[in-house]
Residue frames relative to the residue before (quaternion, step in Angstrom):
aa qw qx qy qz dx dy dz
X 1.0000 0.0000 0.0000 0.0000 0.00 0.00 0.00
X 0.2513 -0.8778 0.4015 0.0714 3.35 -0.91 0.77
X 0.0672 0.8165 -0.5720 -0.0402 3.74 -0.16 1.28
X 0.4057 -0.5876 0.6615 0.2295 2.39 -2.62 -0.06
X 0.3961 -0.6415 0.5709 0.3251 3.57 -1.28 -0.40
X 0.3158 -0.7366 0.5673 0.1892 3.71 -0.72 0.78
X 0.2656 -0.7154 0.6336 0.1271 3.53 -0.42 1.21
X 0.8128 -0.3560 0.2959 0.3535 3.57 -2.13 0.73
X 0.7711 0.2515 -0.2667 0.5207 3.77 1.12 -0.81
X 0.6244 -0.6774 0.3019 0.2451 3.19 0.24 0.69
X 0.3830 0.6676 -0.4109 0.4886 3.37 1.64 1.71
X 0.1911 -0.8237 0.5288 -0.0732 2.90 -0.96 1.32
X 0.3562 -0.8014 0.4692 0.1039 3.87 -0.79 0.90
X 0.4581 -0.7819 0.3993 0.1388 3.47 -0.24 1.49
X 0.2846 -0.8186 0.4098 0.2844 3.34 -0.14 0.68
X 0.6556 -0.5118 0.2705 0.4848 3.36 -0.83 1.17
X 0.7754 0.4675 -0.3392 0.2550 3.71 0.07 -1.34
X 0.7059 0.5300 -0.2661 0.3872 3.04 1.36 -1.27
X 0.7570 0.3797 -0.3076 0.4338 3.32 1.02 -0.50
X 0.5145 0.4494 -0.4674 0.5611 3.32 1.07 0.94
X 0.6596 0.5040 -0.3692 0.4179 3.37 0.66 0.33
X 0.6556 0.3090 -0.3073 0.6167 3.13 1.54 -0.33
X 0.2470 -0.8198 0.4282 0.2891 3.46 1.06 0.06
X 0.0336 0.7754 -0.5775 0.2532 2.89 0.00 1.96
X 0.0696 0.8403 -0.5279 -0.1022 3.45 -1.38 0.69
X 0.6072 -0.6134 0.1444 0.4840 3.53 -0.34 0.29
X 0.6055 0.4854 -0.4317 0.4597 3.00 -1.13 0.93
X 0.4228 0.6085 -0.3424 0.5777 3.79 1.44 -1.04
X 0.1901 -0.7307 0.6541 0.0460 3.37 -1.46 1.68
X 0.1842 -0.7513 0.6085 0.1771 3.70 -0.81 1.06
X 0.2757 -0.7273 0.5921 0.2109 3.35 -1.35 0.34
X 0.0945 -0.8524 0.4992 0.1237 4.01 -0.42 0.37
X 0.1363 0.9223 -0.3580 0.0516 3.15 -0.81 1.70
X 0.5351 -0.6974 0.1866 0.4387 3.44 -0.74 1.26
X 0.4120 -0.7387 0.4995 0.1874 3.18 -1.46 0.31
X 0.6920 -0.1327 0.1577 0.6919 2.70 1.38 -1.45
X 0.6323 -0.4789 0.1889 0.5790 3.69 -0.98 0.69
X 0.9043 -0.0095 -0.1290 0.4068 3.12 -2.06 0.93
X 0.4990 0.5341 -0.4673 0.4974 4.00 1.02 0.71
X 0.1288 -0.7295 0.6689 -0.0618 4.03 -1.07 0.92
X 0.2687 -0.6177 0.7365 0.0617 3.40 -1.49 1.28
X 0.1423 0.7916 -0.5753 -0.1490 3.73 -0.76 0.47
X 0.0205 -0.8303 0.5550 -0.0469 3.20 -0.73 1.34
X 0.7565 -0.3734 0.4255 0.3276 3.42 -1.28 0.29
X 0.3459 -0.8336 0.4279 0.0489 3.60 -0.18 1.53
X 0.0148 -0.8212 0.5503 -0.1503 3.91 1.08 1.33
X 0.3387 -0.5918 0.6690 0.2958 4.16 -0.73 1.33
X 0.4026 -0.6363 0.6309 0.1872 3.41 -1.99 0.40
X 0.6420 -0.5483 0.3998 0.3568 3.10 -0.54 0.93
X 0.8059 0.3536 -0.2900 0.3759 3.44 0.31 -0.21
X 0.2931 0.6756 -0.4852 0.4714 3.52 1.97 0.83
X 0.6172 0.5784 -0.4464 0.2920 3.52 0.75 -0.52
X 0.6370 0.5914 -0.4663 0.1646 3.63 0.94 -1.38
X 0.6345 0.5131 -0.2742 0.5089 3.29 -1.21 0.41
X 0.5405 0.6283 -0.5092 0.2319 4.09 0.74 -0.55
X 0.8087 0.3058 0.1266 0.4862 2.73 1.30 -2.05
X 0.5801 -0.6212 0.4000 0.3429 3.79 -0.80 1.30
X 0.0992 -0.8001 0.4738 0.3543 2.91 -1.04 -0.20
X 0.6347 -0.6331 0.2186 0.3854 3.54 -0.76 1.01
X 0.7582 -0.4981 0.3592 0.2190 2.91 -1.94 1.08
X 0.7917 0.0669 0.0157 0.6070 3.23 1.08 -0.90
X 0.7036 -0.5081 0.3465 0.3560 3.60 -1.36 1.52
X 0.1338 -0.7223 0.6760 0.0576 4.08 -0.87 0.14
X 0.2975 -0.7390 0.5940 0.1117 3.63 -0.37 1.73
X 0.7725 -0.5203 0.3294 0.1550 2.94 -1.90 0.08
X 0.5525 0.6005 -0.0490 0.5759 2.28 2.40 -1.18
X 0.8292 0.2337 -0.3493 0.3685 3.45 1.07 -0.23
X 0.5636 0.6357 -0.4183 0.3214 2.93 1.19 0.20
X 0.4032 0.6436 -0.4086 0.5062 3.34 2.13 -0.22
X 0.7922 0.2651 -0.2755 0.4756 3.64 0.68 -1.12
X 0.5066 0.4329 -0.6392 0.3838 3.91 0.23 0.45
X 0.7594 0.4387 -0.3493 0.3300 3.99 0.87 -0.82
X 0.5746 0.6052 -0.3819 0.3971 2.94 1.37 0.33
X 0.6781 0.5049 -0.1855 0.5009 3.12 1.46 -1.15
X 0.7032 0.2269 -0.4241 0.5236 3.62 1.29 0.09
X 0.5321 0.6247 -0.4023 0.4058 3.42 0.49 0.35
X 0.3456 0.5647 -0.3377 0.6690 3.32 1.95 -0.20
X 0.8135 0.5102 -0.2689 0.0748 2.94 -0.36 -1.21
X 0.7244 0.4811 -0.2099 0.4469 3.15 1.83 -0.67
């Protein structure tokens, strides 16, 4: 089993193995969640796919099927 020690600010140091098992690297946000009272799962912190809605406007004006067939055509030409 693998521990850590919780320092005065309340930082802890992954232990090498474990954070190669979740293949963490620095920078890499984890999220920690409860399972069961006063028990935690920490796992790599991965956005759902549904964080995105909302990123991107949506266009002023409708985009057929048809043109989006001819812009991929017309950049797909292009190269």
């Amino acid at each position: 089993m693998a521990t850590a020690t919780l320092t005065s600010k309340g930082q802890i140091t992954i232990p090498l193995n474990v954070r190669q098992r979740l293949k963490l690297e620095a920078g890499v946000r984890v999220e920690f969640v409860e399972v069961a009272d006063g028990e935690f799962l920490i796992r790599p912190a991965v956005a759902d796919v549904r964080s995105l809605k909302g990123l991107l406007r949506k266009p002023a004006k409708p985009v057929s099927i048809e043109d989006m067939k001819k812009a991929i055509r017309l950049r797909g030409a292009g190269r």
